[in-house]
Backbone bond lengths (Angstrom), bond angles and torsions (degrees), N, CA, C in turn:
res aa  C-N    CA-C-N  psi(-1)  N-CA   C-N-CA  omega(-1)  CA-C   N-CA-C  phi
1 X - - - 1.464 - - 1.526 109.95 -
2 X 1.625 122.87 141.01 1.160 101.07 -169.88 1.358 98.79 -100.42
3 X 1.696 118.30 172.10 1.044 134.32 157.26 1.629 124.50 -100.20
4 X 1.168 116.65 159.51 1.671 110.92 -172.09 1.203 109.94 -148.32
5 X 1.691 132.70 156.60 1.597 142.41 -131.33 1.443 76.42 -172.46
6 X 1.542 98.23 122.98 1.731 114.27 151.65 0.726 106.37 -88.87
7 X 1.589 121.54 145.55 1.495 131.64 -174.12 2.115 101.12 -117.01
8 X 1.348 104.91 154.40 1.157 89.34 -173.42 1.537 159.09 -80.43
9 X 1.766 77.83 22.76 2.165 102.30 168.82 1.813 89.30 -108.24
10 X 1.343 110.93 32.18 1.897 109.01 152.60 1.605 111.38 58.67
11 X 1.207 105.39 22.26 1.654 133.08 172.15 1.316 90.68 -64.21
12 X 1.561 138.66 151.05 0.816 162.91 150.91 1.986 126.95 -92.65
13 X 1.453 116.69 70.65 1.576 104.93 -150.90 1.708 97.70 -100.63
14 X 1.043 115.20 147.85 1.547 141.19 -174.11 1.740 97.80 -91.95
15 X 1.145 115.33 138.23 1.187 117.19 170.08 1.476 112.51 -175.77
16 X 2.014 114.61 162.83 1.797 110.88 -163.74 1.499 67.95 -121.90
17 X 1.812 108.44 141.55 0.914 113.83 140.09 1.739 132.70 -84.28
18 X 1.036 136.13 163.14 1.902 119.31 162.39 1.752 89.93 -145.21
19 X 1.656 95.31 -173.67 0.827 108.90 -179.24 1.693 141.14 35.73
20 X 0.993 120.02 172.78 1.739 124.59 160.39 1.247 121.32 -147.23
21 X 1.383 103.82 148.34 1.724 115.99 -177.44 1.205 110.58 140.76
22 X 1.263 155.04 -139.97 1.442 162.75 152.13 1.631 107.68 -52.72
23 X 1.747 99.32 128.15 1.432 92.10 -156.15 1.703 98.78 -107.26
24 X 1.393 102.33 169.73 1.837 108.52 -169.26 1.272 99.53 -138.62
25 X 1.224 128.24 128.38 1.687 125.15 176.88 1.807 94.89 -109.86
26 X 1.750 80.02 146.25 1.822 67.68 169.84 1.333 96.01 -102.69
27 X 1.422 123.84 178.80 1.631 140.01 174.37 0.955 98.51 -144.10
28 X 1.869 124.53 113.28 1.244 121.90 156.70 1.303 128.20 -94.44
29 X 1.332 101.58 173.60 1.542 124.81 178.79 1.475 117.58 -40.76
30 X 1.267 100.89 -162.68 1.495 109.63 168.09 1.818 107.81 -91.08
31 X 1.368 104.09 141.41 1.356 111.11 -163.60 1.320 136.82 76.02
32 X 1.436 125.27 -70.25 1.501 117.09 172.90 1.373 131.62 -17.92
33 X 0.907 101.68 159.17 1.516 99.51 165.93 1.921 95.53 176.00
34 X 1.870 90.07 151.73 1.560 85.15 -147.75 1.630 120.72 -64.66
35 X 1.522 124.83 3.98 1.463 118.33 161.25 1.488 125.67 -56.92
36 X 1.272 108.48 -34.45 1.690 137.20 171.22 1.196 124.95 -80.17
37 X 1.274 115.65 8.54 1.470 111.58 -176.20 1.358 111.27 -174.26
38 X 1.643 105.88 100.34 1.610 119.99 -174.45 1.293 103.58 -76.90
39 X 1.292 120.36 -43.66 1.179 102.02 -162.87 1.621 129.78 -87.49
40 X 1.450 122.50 31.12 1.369 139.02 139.81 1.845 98.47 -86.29
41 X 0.978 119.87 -44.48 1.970 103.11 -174.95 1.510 97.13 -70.09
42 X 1.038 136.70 -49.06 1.690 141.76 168.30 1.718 101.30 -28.57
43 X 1.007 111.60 -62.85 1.714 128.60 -161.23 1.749 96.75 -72.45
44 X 1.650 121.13 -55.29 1.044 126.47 171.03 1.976 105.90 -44.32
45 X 0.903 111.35 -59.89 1.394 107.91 -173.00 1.388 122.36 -55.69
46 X 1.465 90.97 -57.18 1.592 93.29 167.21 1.403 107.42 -39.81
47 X 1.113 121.59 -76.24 1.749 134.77 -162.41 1.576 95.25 -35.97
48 X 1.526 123.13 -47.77 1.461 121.24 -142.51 1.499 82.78 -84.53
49 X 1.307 140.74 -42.88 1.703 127.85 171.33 1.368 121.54 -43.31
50 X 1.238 108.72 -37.23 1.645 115.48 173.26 1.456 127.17 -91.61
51 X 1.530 108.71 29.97 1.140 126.95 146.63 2.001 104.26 102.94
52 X 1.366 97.35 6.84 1.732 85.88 -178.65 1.539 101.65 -95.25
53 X 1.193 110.78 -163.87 1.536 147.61 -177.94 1.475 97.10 -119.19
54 X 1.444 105.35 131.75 1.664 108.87 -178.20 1.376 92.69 -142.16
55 X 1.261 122.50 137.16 1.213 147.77 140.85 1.485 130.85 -102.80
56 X 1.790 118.85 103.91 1.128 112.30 158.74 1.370 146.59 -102.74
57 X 1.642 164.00 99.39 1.143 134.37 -104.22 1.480 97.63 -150.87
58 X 1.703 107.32 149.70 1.534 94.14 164.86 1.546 114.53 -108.11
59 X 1.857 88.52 130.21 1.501 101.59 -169.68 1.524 116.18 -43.71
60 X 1.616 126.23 170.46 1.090 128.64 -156.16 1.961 99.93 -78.23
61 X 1.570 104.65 146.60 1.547 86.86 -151.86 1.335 147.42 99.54
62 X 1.155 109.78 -13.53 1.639 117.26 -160.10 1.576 108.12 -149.81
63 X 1.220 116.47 128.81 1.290 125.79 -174.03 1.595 117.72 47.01
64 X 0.832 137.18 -112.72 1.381 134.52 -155.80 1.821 104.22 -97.12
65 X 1.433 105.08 -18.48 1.747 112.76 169.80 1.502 128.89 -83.02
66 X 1.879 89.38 43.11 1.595 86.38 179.83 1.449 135.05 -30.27
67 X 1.456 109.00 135.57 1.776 107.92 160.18 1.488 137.83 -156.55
68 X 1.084 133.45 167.57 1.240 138.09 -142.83 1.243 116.82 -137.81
69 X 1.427 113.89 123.95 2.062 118.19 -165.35 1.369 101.13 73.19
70 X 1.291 99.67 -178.26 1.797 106.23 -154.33 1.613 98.96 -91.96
71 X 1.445 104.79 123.29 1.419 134.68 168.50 1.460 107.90 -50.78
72 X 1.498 106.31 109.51 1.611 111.43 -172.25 1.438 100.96 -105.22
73 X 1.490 141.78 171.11 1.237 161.16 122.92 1.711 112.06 -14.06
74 X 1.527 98.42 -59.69 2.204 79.28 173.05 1.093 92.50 -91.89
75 X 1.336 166.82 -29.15 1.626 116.32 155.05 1.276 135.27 -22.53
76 X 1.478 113.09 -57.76 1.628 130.34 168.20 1.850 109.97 -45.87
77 X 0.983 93.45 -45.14 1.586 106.16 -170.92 2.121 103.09 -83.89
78 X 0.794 86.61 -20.80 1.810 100.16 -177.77 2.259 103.41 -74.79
79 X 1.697 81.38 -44.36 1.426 95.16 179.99 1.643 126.16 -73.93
80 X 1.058 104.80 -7.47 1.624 125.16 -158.74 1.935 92.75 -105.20
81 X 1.111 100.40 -44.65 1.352 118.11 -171.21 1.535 110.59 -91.64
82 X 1.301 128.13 4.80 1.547 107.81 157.44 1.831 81.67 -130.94
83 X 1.498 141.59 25.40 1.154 118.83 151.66 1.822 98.39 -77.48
84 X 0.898 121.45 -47.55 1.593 142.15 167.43 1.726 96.29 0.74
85 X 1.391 97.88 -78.61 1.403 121.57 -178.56 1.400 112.67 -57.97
86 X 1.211 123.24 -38.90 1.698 119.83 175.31 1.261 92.24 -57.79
87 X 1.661 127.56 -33.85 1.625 110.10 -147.72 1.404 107.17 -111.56
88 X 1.299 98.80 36.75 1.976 117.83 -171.76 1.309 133.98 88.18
89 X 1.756 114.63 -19.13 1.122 117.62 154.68 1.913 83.58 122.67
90 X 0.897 134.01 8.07 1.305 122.55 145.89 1.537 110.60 -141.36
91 X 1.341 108.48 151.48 1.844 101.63 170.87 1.258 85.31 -150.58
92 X 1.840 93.97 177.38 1.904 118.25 -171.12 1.860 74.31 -118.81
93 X 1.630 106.42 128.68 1.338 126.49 162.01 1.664 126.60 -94.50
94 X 1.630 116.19 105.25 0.820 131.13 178.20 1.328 115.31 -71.49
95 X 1.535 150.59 100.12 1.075 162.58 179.47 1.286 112.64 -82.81
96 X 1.488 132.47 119.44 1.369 127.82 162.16 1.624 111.40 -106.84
97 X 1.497 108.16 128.46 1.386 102.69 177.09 1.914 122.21 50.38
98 X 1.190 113.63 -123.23 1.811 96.95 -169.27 1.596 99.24 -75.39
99 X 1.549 113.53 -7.46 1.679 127.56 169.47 1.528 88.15 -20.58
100 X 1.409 103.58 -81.33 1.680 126.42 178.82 1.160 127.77 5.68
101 X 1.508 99.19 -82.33 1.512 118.19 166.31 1.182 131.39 -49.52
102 X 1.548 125.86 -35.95 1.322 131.75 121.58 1.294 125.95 -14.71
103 X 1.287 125.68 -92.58 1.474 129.79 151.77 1.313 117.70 37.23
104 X 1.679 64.73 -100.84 1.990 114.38 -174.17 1.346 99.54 -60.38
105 X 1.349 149.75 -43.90 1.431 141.60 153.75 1.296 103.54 -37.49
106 X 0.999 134.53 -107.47 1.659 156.85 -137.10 2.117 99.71 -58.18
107 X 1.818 91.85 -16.51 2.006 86.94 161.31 1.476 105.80 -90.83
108 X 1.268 133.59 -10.36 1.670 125.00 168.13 1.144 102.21 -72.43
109 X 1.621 131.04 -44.58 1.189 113.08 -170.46 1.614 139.59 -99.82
110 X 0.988 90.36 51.35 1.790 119.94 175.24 1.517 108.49 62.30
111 X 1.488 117.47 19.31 1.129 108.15 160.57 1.338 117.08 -64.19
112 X 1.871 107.49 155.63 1.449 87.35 -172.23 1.722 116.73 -103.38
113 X 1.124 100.14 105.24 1.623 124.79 -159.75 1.593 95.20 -86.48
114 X 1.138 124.45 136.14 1.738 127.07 161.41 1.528 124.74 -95.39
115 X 1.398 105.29 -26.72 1.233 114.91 154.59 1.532 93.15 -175.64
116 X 1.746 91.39 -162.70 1.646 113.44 -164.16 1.822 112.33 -137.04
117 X 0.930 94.58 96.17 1.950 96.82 173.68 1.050 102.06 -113.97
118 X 1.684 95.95 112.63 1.778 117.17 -172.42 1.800 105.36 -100.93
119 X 0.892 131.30 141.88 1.361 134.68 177.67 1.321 105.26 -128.12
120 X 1.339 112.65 89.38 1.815 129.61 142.42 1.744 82.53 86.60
121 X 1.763 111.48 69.22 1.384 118.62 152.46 1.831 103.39 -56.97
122 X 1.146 109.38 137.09 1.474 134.84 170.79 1.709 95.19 -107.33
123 X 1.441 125.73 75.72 1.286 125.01 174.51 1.769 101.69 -125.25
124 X 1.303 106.69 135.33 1.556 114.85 -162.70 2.018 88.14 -110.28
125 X 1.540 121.60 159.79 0.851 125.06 177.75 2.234 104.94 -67.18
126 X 1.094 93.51 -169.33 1.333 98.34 -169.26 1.594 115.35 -63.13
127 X 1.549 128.36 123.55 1.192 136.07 174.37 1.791 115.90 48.59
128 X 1.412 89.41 61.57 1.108 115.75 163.60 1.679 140.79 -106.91
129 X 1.293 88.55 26.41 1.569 110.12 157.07 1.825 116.30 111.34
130 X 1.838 89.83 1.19 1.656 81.60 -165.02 1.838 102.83 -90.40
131 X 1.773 118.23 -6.12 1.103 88.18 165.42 1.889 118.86 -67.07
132 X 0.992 110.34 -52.12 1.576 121.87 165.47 1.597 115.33 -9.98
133 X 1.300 82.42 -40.94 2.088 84.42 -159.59 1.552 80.33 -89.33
134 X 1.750 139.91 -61.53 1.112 135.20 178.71 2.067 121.00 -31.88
135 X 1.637 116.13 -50.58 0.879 77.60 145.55 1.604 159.91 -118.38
136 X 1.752 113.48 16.12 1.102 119.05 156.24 1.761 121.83 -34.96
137 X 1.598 120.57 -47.48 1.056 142.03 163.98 1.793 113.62 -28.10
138 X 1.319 109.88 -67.40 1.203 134.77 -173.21 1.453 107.94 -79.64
139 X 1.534 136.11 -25.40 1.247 101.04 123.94 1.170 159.78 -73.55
140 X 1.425 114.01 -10.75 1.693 115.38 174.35 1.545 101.26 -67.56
141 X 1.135 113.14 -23.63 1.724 105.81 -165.68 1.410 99.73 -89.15
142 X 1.300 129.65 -20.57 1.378 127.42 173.13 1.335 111.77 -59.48
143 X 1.525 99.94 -42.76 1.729 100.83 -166.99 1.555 113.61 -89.05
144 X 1.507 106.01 -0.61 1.557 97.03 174.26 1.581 95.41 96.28
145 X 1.710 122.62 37.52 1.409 91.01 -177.49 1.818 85.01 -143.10
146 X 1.573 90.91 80.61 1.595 99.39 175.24 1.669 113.20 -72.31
147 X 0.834 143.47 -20.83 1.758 146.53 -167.44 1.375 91.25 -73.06
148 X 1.556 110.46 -41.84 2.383 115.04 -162.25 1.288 79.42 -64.29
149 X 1.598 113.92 -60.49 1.653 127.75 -146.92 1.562 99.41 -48.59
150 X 1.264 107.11 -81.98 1.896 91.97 170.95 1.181 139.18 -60.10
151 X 1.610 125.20 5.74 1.494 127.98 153.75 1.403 111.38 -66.10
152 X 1.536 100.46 -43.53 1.775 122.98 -174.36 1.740 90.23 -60.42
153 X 0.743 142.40 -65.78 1.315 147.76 -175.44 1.411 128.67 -42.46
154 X 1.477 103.98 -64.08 1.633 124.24 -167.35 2.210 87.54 -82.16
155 X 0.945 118.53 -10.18 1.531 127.83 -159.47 1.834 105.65 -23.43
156 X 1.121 91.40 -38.12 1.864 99.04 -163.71 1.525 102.99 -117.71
157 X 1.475 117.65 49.72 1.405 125.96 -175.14 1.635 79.61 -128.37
158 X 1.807 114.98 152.05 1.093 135.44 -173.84 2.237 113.19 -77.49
159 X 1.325 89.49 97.15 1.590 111.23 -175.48 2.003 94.55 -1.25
160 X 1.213 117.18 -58.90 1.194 116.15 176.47 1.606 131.41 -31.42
161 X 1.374 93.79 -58.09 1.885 110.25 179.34 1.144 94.84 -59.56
162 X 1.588 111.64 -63.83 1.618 104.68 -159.73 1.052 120.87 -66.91
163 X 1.600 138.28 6.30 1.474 147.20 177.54 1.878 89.47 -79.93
164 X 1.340 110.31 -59.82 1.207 127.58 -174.77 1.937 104.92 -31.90
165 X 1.624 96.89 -71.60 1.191 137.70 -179.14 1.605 94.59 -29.39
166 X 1.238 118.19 -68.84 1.509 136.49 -172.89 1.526 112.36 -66.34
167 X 1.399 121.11 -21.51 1.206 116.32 161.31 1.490 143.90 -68.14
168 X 1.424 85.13 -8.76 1.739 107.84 -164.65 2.233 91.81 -95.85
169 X 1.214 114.77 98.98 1.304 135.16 -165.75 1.768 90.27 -43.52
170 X 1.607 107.55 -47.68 1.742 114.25 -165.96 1.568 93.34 -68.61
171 X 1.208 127.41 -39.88 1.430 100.65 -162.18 1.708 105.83 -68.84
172 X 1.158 122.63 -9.55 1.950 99.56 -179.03 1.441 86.26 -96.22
173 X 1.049 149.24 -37.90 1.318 140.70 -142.63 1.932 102.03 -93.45
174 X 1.343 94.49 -8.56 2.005 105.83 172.91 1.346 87.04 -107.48
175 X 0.981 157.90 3.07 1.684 151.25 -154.71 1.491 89.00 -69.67
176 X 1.078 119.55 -74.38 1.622 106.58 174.86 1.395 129.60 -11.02
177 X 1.649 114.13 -31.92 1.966 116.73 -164.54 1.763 88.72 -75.54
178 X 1.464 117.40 -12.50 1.381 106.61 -145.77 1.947 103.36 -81.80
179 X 1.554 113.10 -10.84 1.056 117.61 -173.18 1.893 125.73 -68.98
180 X 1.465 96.85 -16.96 1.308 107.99 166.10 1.314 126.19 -69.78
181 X 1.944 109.47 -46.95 1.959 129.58 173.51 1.981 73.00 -46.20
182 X 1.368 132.27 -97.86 1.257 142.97 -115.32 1.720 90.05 -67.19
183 X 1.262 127.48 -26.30 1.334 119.63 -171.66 1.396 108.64 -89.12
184 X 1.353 115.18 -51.73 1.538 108.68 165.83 1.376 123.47 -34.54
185 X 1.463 120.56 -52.66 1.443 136.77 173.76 1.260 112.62 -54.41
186 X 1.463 117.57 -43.57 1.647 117.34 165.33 1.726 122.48 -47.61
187 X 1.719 93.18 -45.42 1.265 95.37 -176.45 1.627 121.34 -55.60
188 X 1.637 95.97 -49.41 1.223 112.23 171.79 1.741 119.92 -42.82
189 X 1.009 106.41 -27.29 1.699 106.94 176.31 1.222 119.86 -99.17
190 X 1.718 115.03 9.05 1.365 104.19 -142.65 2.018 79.85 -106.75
191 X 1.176 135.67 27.68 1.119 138.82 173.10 1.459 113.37 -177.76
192 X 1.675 121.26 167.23 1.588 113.04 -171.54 1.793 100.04 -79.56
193 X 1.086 124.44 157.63 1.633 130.84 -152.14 1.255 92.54 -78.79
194 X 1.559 126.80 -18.89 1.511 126.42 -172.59 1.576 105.63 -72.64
195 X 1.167 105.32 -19.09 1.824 101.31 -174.34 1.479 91.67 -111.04
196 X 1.064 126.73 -24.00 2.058 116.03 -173.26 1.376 87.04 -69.58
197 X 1.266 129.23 -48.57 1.021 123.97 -136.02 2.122 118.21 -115.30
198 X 1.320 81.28 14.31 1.706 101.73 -174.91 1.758 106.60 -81.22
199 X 1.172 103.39 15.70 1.840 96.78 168.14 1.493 113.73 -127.54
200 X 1.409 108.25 -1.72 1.638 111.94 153.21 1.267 139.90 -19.30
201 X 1.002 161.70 -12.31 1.159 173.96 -92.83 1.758 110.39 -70.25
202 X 1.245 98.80 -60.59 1.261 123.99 -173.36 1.654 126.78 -62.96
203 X 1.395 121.69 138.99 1.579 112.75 165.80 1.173 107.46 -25.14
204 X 1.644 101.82 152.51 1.701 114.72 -163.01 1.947 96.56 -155.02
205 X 0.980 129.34 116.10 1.848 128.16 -169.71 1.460 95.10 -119.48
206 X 1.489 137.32 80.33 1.149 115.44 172.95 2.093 119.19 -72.48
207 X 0.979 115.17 153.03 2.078 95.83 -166.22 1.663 83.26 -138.62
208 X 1.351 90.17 144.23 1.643 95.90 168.17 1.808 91.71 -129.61
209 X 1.205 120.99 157.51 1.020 130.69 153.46 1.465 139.59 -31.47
210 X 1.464 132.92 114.68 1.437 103.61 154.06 1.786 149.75 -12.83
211 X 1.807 81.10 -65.15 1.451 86.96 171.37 1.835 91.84 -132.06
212 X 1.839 86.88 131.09 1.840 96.28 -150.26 2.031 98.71 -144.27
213 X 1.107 95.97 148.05 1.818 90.86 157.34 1.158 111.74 -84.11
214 X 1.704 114.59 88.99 1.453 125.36 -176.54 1.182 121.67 -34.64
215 X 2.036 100.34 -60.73 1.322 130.70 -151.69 1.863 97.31 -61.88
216 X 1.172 103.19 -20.63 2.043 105.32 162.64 0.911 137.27 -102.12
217 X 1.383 130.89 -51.98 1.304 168.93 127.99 1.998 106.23 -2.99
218 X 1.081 110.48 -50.22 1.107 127.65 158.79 1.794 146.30 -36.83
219 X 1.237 66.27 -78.47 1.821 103.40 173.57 1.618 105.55 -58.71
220 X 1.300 113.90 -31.53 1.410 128.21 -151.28 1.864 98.12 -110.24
221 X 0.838 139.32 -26.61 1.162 155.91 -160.59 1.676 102.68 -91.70
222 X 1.463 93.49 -56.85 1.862 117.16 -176.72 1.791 97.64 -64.15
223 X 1.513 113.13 -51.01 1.112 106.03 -178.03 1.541 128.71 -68.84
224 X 1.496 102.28 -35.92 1.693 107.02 168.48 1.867 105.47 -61.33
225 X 1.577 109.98 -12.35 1.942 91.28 -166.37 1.495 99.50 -104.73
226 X 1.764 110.82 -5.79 1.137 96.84 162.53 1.562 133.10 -120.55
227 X 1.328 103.17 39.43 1.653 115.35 -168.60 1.719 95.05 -127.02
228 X 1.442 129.47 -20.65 1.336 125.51 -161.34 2.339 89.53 -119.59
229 X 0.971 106.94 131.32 1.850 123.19 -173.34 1.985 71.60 -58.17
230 X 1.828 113.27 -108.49 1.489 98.43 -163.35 1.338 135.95 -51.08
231 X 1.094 108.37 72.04 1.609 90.44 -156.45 1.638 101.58 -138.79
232 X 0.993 133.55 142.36 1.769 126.90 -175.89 2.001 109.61 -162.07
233 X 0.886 141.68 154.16 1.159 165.17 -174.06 1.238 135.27 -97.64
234 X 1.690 146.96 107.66 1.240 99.25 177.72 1.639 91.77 -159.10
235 X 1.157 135.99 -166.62 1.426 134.74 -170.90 1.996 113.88 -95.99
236 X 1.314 118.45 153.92 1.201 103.35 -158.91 1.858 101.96 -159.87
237 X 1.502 115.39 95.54 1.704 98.49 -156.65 1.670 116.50 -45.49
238 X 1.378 91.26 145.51 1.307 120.57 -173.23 1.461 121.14 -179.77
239 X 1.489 100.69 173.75 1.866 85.81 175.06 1.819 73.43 -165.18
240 X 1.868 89.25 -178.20 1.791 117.63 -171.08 1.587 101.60 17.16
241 X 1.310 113.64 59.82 1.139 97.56 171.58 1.085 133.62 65.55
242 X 1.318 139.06 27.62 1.293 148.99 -170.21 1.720 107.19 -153.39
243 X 1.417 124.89 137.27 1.721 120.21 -173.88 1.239 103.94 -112.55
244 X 1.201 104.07 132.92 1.880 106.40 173.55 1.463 95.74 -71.68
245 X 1.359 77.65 139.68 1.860 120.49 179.73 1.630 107.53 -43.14
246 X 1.297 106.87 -64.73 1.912 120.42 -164.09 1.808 95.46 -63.69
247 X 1.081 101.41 -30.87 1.694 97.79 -162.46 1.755 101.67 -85.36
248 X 1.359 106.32 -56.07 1.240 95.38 -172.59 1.555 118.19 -76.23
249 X 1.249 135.87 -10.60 1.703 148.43 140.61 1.117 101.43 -35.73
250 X 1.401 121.82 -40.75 1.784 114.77 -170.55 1.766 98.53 -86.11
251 X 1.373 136.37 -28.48 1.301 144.80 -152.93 1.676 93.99 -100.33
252 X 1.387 116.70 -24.56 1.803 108.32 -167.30 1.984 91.44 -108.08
253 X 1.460 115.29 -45.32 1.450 108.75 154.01 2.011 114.63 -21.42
254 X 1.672 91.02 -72.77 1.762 81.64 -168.81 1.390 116.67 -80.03
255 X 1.509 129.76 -1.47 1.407 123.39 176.38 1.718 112.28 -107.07
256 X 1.645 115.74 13.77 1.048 136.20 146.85 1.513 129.35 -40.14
257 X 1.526 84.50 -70.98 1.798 131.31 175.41 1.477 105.18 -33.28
258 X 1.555 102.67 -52.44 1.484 111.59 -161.42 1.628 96.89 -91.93
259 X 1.168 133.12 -21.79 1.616 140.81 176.47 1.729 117.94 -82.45
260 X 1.118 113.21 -39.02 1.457 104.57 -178.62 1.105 125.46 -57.93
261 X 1.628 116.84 157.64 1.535 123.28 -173.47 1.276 103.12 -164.00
């Protein structure tokens, strides 16, 4: 059953607690949300046996975190920051995909973050098109035209998924949550990562997949481990973008260790 924490733009956020000990929030991607996706509650569980605190939540918008008018960035950041407080008042933020960018935002802004384990940042060098697509985005959703908005979105996902993608009735009708992934990602381009990202302080695990879209996944990983002092990179099984559960529980377990406070 879930439990839920207003955050203080009066967001309403859904979230499972488990476990105890040093706590880990996950932050997902674009779309998910935790009915759709076991294998963050899989990973959460695991983790919460091995002695942490797990928090998984559905972002503002999405599944059980209803919301209303256009889904901004400090909402997202509003939401991150009183899960914080459910989870004692510091946590290590697990980022999946534009999760990330999220993340990596919400550690500039004095949330109190312990570290950052990003899984397969999608971060492009500087002004590389995602403010553009952010706000093309933000008009389809103005005008009521969520179906474009997540074509506009999913655009460079393999014709296959996104048939998939489009079948799922919640994902156009949440299309709205998606304006935060596209703005975060803007942000992320909107300077070189050495200056976004020069108030970091904290452990930083960027992970790409085993089997991964290198040619991005890569580039982006190398650049977050070499723009942030703690910060390093390294491979972690998985594939299409998605991390097996047992492995990466064992990889956020030991870079926990080195993050708690």
């Amino acid at each position: 059953m879930s439990s839920f924490v207003t955050t203080a733009l009066h967001d309403r956020v859904a979230y499972d607690l488990r476990g105890s000990g040093p706590s880990v929030i996950f932050v997902a991607g674009a779309g998910p949300w935790r009915e759709i996706d076991p294998v963050t509650t899989s990973t959460a569980e695991l983790l919460a046996d091995k002695g942490l605190t797990t928090i998984v939540y559905d972002r503002v918008g999405r599944g059980d975190s209803r919301a209303h008018g256009p889904i901004t960035l400090d909402r997202e950041l509003a939401a991150i920051s009183a899960l914080v407080e459910v989870a004692g008042g510091s946590a290590l933020l697990c980022g999946h995909s534009s999760g990330c960018s999220l993340a990596l935002l919400a550690a500039t802004k004095g949330i109190s973050v312990t570290g950052l384990a990003l899984w397969e940042a999608p971060l492009a060098p500087p002004d590389s098109g995602a403010k553009e697509l952010a706000n093309d985005l933000r008009e389809l959703l103005a005008a009521g035209e969520r179906k474009r908005a997540l074509d506009l979105y999913m655009h460079d996902m393999p014709p296959e998924i996104l048939e998939i993608v489009k079948s799922i009735p919640a994902m156009i009708t949440q299309a709205d949550s998606l304006q935060p992934d596209a703005d975060s990602l803007a942000w992320a381009e909107s300077a070189p990562h050495s200056q976004l990202f020069e108030g970091i302080l904290v452990p930083v695990l960027a992970m790409v997949g085993t089997k991964s879209y290198d040619e991005v996944m890569v580039p982006a990983a190398e650049s977050i481990a070499s723009a942030i002092p703690d910060a390093k990179w390294g491979r972690v099984p998985g594939a299409d973008h998605e991390w097996e559960p047992h492995a990466m529980a064992d990889t956020l377990a030991e870079f926990s260790r080195g993050t708690a406070r």
